[in-house]
VEXLO-247972 format. One line per 5 residues: their letters; for each residue x, y, z of N, C-alpha, C. Coordinates in steps of 0.02 Angstrom, whole numbers. Each point is the difference from the previous one (the first is absolute). Last residue first. Example, Ala and Ser with C-alpha at 12.3 -4.5 7.8 and 13.67 -1.06 7.14 Angstrom:
residues 2
SA> 642 -112 354 42 59 3 -39 55 37; 15 -286 -4 -45 59 0 45 60 0
end
This chain:
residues 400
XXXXX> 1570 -541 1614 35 -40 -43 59 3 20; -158 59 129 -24 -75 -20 42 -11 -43; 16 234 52 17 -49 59 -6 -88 -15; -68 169 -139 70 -14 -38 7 -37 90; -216 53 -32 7 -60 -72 88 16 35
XXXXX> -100 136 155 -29 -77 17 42 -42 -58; 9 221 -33 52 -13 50 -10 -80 22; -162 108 -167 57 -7 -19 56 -27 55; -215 32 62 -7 -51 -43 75 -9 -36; -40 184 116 16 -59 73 -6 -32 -48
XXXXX> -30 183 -143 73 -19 47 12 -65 62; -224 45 -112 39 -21 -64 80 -26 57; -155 122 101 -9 -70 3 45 -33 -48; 15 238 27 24 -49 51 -21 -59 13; -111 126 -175 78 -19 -10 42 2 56
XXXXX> -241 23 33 28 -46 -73 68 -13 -14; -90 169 166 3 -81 19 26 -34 -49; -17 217 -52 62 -10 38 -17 -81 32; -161 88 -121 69 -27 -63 65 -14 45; -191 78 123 -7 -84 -67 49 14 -12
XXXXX> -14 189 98 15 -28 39 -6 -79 -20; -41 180 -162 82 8 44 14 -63 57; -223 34 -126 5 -28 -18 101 4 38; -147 101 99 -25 -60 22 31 -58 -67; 14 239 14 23 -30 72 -7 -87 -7
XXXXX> -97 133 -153 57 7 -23 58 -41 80; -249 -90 -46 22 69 -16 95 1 -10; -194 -152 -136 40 -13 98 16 87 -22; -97 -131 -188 -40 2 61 42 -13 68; 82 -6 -213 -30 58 -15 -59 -8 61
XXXXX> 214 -146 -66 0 49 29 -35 78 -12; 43 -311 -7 -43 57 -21 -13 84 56; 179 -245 -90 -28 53 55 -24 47 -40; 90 -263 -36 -31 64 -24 -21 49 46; 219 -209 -35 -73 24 18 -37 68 -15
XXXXX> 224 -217 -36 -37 34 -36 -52 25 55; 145 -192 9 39 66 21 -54 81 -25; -37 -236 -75 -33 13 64 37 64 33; -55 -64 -252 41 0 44 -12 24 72; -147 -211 -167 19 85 20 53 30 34
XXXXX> -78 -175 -214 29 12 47 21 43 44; -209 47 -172 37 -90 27 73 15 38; -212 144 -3 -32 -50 -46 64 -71 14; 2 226 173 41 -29 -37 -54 -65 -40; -29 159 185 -9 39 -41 18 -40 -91
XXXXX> -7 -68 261 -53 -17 -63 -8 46 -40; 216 16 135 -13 -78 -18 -89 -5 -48; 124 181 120 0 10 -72 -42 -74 -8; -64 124 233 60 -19 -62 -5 -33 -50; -104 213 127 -6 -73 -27 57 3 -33
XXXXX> -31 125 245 5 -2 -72 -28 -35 -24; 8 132 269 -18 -53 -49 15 6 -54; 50 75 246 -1 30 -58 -3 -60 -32; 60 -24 248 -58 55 -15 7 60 -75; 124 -211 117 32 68 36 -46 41 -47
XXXXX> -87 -211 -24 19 7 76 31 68 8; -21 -47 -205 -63 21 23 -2 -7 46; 203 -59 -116 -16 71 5 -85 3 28; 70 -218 -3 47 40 55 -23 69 -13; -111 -166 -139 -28 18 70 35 46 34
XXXXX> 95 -30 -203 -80 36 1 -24 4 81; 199 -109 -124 1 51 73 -44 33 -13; -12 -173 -144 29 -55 67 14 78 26; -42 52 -192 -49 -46 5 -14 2 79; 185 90 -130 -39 37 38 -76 -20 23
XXXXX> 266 -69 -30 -66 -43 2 -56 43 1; 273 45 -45 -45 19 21 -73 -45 -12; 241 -17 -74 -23 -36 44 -59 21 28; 82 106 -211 -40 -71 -23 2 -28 79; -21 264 14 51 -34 2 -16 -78 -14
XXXXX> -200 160 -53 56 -12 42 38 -19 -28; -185 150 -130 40 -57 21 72 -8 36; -271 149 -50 56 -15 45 39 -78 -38; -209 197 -53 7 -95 -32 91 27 24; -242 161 46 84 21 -10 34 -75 11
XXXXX> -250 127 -74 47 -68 32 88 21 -15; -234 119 -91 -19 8 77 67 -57 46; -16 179 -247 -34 -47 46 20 2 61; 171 108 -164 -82 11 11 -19 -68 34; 231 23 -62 -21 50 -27 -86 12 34
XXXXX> 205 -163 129 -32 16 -33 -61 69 -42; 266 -107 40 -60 41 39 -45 -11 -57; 153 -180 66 -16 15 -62 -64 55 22; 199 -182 130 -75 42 -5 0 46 -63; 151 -175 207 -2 3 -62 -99 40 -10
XXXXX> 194 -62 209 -47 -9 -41 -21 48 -39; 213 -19 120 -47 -44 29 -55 -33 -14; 186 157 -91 -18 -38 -37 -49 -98 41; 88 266 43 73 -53 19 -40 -54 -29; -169 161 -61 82 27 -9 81 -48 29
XXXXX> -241 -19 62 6 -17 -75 65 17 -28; -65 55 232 28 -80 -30 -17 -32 -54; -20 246 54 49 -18 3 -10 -99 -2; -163 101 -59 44 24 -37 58 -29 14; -236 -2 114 56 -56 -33 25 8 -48
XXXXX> -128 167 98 16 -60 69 39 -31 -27; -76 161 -158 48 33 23 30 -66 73; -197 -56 -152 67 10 -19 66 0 31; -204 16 104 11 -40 8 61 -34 -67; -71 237 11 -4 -4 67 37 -86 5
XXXXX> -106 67 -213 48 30 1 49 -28 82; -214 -64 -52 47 -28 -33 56 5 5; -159 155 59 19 -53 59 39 -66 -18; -72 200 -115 46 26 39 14 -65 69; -132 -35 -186 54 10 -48 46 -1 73
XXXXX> -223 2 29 26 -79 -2 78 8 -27; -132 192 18 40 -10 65 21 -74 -5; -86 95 -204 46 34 32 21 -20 59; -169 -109 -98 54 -4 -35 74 44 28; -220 57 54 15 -78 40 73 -7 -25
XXXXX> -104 185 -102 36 12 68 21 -53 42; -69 5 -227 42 10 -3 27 13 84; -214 -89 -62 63 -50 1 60 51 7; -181 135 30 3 -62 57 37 -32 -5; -41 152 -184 41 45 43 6 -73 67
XXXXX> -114 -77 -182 55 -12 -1 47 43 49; -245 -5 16 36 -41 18 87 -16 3; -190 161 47 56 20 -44 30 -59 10; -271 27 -15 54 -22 69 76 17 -68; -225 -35 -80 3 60 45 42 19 57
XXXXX> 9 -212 -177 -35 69 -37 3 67 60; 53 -211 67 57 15 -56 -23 48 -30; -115 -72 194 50 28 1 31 1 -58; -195 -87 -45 16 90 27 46 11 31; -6 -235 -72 -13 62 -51 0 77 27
XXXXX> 24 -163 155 61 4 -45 -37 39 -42; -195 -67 100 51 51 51 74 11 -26; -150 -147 -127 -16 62 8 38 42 56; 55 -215 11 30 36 -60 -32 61 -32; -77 -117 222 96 15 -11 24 39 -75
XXXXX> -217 -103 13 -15 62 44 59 50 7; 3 -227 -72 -27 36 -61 0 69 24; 159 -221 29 -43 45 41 -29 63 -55; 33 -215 -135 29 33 62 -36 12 56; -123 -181 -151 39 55 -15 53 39 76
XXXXX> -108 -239 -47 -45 38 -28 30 70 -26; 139 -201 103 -36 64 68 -63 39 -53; 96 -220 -118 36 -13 76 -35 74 37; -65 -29 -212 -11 -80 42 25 10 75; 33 172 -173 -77 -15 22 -18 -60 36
XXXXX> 214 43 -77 -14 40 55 -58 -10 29; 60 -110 -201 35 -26 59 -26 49 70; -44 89 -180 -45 -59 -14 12 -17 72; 156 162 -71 -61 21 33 -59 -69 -24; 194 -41 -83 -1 -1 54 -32 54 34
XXXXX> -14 -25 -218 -1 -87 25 22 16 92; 6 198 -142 -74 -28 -17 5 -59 49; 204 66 -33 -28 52 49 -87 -13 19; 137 -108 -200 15 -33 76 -25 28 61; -55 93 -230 -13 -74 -4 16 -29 90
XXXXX> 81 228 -86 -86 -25 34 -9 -77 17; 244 108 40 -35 -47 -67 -73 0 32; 106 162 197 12 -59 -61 -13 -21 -77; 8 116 287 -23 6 -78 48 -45 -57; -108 50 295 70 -42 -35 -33 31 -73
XXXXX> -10 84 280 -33 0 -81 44 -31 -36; -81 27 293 49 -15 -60 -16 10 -81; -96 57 285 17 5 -65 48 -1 -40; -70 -3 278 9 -73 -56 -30 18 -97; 14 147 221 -61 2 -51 -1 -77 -27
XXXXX> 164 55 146 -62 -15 35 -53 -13 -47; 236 121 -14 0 -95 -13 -84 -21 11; 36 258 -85 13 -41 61 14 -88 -6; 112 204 -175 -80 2 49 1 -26 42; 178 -64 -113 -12 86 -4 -41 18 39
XXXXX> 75 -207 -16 34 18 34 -3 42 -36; -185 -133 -47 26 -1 69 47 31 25; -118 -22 -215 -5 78 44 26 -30 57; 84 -127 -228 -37 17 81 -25 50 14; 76 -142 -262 36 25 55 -92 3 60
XXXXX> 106 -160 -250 -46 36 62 29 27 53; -5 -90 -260 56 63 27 -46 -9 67; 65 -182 -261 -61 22 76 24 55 44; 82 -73 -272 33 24 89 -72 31 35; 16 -91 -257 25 -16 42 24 -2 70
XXXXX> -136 140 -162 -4 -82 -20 23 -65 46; 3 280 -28 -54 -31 35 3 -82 3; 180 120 -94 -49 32 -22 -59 -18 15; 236 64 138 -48 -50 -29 -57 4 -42; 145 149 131 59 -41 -37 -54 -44 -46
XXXXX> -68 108 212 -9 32 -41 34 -17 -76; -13 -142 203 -73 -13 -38 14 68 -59; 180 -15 172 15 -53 -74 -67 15 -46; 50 193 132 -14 -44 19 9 -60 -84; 137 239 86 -27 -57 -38 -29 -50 -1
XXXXX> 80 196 165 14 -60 -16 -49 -25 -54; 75 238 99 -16 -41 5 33 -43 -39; 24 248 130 9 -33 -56 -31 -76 -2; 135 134 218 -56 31 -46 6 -78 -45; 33 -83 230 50 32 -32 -56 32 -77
XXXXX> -68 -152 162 47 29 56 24 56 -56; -233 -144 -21 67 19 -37 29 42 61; -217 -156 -56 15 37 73 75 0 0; -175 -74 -156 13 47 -6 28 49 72; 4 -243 -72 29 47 -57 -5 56 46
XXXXX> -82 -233 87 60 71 31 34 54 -25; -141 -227 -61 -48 78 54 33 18 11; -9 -133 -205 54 54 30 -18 41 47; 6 -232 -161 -18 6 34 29 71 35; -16 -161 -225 15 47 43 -48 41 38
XXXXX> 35 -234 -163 -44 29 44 24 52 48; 13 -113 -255 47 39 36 -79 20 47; 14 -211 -194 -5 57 57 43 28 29; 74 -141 -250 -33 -3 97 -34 57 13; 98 -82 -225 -66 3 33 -6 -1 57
XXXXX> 196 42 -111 -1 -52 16 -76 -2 17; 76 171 -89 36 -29 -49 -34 -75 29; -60 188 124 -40 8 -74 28 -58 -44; 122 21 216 -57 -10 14 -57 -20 -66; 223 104 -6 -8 -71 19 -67 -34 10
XXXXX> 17 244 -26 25 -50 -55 -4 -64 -10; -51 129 210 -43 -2 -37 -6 -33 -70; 172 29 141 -19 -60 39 -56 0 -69; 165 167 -10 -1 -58 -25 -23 -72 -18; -56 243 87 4 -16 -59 27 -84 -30
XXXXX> 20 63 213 -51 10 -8 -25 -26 -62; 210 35 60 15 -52 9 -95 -18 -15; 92 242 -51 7 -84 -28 -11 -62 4; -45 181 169 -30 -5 -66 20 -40 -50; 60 -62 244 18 41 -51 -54 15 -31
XXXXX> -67 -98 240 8 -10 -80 34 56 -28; -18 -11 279 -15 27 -69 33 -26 -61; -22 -86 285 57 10 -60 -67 44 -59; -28 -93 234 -14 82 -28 29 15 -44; -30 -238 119 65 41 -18 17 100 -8
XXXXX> -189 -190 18 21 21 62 59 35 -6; -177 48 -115 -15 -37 80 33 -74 -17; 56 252 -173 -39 -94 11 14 29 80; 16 196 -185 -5 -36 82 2 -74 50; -50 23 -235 13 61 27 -7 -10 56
XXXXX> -33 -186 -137 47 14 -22 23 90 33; -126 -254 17 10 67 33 50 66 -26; -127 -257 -97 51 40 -8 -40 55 55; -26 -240 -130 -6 25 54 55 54 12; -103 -158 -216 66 10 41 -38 70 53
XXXXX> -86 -248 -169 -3 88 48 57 -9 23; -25 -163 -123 -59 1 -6 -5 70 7; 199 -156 -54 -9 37 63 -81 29 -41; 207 -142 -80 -43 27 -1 -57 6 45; 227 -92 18 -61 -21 30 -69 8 -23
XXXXX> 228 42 -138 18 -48 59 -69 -39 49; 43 216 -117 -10 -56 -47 -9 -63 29; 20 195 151 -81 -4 -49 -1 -62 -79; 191 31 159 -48 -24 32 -44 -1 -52; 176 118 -64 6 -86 11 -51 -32 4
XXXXX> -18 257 -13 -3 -27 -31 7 -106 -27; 38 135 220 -59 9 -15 -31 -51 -69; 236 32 87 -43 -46 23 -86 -26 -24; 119 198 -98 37 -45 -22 -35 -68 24; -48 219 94 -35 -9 -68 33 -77 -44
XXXXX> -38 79 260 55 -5 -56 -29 -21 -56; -149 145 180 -6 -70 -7 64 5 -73; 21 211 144 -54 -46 4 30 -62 -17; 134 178 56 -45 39 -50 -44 -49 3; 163 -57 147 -28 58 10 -47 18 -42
XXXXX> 24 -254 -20 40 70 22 -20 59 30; -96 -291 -76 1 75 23 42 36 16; -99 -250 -77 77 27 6 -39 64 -7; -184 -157 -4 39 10 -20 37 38 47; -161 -216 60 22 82 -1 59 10 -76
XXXXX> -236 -150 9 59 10 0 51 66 4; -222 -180 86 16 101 -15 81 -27 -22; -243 -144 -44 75 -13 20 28 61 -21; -278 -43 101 59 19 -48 81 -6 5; -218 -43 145 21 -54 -28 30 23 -89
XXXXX> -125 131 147 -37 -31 -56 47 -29 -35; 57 93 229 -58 -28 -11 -25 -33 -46; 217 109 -7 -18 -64 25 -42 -30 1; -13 232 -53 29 -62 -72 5 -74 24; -52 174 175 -59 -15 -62 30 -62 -57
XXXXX> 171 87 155 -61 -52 41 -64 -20 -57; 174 163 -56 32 -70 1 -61 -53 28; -35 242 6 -32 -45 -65 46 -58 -16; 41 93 219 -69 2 -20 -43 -29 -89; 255 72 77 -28 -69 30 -68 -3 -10
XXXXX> 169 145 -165 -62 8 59 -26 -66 11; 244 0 -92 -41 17 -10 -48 12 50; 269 -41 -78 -36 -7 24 -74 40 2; 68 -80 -156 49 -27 20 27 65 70; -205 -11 -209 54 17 28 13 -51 61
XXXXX> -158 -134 -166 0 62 41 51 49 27; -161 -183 -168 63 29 -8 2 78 63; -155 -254 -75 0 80 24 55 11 15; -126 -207 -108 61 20 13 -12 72 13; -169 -212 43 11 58 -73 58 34 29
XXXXX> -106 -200 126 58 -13 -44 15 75 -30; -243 -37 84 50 -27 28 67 -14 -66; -139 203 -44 -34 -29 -1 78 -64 41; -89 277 -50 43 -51 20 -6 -52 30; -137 173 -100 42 -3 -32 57 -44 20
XXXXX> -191 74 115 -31 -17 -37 25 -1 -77; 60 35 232 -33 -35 10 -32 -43 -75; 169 181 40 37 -82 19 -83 -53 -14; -54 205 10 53 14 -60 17 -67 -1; -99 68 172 -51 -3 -47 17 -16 -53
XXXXX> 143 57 165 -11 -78 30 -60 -8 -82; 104 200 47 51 -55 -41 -38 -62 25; -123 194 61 22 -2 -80 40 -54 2; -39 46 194 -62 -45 -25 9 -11 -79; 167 134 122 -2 -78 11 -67 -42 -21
XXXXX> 12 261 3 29 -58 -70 22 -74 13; -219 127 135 80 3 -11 17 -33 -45; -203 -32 -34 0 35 69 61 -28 7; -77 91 -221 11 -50 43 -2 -10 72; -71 121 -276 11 20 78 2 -77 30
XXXXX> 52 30 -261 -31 -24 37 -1 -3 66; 9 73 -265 24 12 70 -40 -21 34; -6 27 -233 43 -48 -29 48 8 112; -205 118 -102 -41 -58 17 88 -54 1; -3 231 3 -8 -26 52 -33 -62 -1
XXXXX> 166 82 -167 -35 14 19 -26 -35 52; 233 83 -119 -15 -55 11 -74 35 22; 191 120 -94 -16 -68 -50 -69 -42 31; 245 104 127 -72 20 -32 -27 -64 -36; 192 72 184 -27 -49 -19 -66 4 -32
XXXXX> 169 138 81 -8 -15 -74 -26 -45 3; -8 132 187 46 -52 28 39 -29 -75; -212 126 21 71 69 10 59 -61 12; -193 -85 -37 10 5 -53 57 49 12; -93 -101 177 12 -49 -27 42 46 -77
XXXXX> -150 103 131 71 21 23 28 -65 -18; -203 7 -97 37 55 -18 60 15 53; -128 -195 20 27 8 -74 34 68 10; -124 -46 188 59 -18 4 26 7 -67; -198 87 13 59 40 29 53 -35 8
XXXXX> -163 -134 -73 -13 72 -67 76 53 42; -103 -190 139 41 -1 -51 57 39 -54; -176 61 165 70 -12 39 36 0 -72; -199 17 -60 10 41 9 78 10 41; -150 -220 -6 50 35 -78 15 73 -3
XXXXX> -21 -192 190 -52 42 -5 46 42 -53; 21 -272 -3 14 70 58 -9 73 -37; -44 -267 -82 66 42 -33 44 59 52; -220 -109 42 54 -64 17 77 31 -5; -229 177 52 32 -53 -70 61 -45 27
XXXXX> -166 69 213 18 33 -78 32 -34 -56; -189 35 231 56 -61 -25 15 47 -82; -89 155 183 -15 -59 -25 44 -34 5; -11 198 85 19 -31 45 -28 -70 -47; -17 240 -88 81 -16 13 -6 -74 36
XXXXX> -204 95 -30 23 -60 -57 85 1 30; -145 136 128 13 -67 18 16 -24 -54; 92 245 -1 -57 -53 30 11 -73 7; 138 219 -40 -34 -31 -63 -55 -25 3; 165 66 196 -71 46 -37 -32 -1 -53
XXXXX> 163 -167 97 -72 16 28 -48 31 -24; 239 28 -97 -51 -76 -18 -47 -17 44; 133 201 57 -36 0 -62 -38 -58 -40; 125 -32 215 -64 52 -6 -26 27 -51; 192 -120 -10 -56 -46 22 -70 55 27
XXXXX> 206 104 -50 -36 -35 -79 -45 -54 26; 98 137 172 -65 37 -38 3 -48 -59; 139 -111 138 -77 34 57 -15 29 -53; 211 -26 -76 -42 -76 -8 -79 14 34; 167 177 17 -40 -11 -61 -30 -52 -9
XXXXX> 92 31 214 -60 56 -9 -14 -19 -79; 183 -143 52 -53 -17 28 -78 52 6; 259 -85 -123 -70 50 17 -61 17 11; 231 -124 79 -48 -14 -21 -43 56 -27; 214 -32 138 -11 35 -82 -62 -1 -36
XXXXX> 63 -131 207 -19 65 31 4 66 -67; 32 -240 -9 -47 22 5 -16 58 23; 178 -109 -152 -11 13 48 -60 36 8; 71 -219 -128 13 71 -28 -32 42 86; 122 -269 -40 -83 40 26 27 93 -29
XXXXX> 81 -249 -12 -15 27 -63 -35 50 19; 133 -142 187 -61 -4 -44 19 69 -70; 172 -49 167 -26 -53 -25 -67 -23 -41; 132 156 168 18 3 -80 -3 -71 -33; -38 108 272 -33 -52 -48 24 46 -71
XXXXX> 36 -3 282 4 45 -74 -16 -44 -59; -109 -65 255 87 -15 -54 -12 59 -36; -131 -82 228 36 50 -37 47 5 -29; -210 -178 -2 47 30 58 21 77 -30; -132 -151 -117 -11 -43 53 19 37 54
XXXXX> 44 21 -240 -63 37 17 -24 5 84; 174 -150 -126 -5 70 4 -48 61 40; -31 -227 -82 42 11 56 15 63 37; -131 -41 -198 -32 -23 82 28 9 43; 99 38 -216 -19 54 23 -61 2 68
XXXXX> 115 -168 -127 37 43 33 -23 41 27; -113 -144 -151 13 -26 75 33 47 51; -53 95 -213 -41 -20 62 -8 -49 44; 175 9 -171 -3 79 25 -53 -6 62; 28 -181 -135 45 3 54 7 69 43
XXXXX> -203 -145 -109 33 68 -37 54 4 64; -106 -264 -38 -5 78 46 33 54 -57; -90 -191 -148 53 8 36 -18 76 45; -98 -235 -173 2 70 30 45 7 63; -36 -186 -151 42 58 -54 -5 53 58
XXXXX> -147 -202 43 80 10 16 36 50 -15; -237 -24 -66 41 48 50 69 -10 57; -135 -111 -216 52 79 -6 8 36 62; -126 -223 16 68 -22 -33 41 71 6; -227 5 152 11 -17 -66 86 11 -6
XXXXX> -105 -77 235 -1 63 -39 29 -55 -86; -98 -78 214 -2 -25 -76 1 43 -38; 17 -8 290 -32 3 -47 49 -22 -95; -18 -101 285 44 5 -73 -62 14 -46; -49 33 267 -20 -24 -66 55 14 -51
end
């Protein structure tokens, strides 16, 4: 039977990461290819007693709950929200999600309309590339550096397209792990107040720092008016719970818990009583700081693999300070598209750059995620990786 799907779901697109990761999954590869935080960090005895404390409440723990999500989580996320400076704000201006990908789709859903211009780094998270597609938005990248989005390009564009929203990672991003200046922070927000746009930042990877001291989130720069902020418990806590929180302008936070009510009624509710007590009876931050710590020492590890052919200038890298991606660029003959299959025949996987990219991508480009392998396991990838690169190199100058 030819079914009669509706017109918007041309716009939809596989997640390239989870195609990959079928493959993957299939045999025995090393895999730096998913977004995965490691499971054997999990905390798993505290997650067992805060769900045991939401039993021992009783059966109301097991209702249906507010659309918004259970306001006591809330109430705690504000306050480590507020050690971040992001004050000012209350729990009716938050909204639990099930992961922050539900946040940007809710966001897109009920603010981006076919044609509306969205402004995004250069290169960016494929996942809310897919949403914006969906609702039939035109992304325009901007020009990026080390410190973030060029303030110069930036500025062109926004006269040039005016832009509705702008899309931003700015700590850690997925996929680069680049970090925003404070200035450059400051600037966006300027731009932003001058030109009426949104600022939608996005940051499940703030608080997983390699190095003391922090980061500035843009939402703290703001005086509520302008910059949406949603982050995860997925890569502190567990991915499983599926909890996200976005905050905002009531007005829009209001409009998309509406939206919510249409599409699941509310989160996991049971999930976010169990987050609440771990954040109240659990040392959480002593947990990030120790994840944080060995993601540091394994960063470190897959540093130390490709030094040297960063050094005769094989490929190209930018350590990164915190999170979870270490954003590779080859030699311009490198395809890393076209030797995906080869490195997963000699047993280690990536993504390459290609859907990380709104508009022309470089294919010499890929991302490896090095917080779910061990230290062995990330020595022996990197050593495939760049003997593929080398037969890919000996192959391009033989042809030429």
């Amino acid at each position: 039977m030819k079914y009669a799907f509706a017109q918007r779901v041309r716009h939809l697109k596989s997640s390239a990461v989870r195609d990959i990761l079928k493959v993957v999954n299939r045999g025995d590869v090393i895999s730096f290819a998913g977004g995965l935080p490691d499971d054997g960090l999990f905390p798993l005895k505290a997650i067992e007693e805060a769900f045991s404390r939401v039993f021992a409440s009783g059966n109301k723990a097991l209702q249906y709950g507010e659309t918004e999500g259970y306001l006591p989580l809330r109430e705690v996320i504000l306050e480590r929200m507020e050690k971040k400076g992001i004050t000012g704000l209350t729990a009716d201006e938050m909204l639990l999600t099930t992961g922050s990908q539900q946040a940007i789709d809710l966001f897109s859903r009920v603010m981006i309309g076919p044609g509306d211009v969205i402004f995004t780094e250069e290169p960016t998270y494929l996942a809310a590339l897919q949403v914006f597609q969906s609702y039939e938005a035109t992304i325009i990248p901007v020009k990026c550096d080390a410190d973030g989005m060029m303030m110069d390009d930036l500025v062109r564009k926004i006269k040039e397209y005016k832009p509705k929203v702008i899309y931003v990672v700015p700590t850690f991003s997925n996929p680069t792990g680049r970090v925003w200046t404070l200035e450059r922070r400051k600037e966006l927000v300027g731009l932003a107040r001058k030109h009426h746009v949104l600022i939608f930042e996005d940051d499940p990877y703030g608080d997983i720092q390699f190095t003391p001291g922090g980061y500035t989130p843009i939402a703290a720069l703001d005086d509520g008016s302008h910059v949406l902020y949603t982050s995860t418990f997925s890569k502190t806590a567990v991915p499983a719970l599926r909890t996200g929180w976005i905050t905002g302008p009531y007005q829009i936070i209001r409009m998309m818990a509406q939206a919510k009510q249409a599409n699941d009624l509310h989160s996991n509710s049971i999930g976010h009583q169990a987050l609440y007590h771990l954040c109240r009876d659990f040392d959480f931050d002593g947990h990030i700081h120790n994840i944080s710590e060995l993601y540091g020492h394994r960063k470190n590890v897959m540093v130390n693999c490709l030094q040297e052919a960063k050094e005769r200038g094989s490929i190209q890298f930018i350590e990164p300070e915190g999170g979870m991606f270490l954003w590779v660029e080859a030699e311009p003959h490198i395809n890393t598209e076209a030797l995906l299959p080869r490195a997963v025949e000699k047993g280690m996987a990536y993504v390459p750059g290609r859907p990380f990219y709104a508009g022309a991508p470089q294919l010499n480009t890929l991302r490896l995620n090095f917080t779910h392998a061990t230290d062995a396991e990330i020595e022996k990838g990197m050593g495939i990786m760049l003997g593929i690169f080398e037969e890919a190199k000996e192959q391009s100058l033989l042809l030429n």
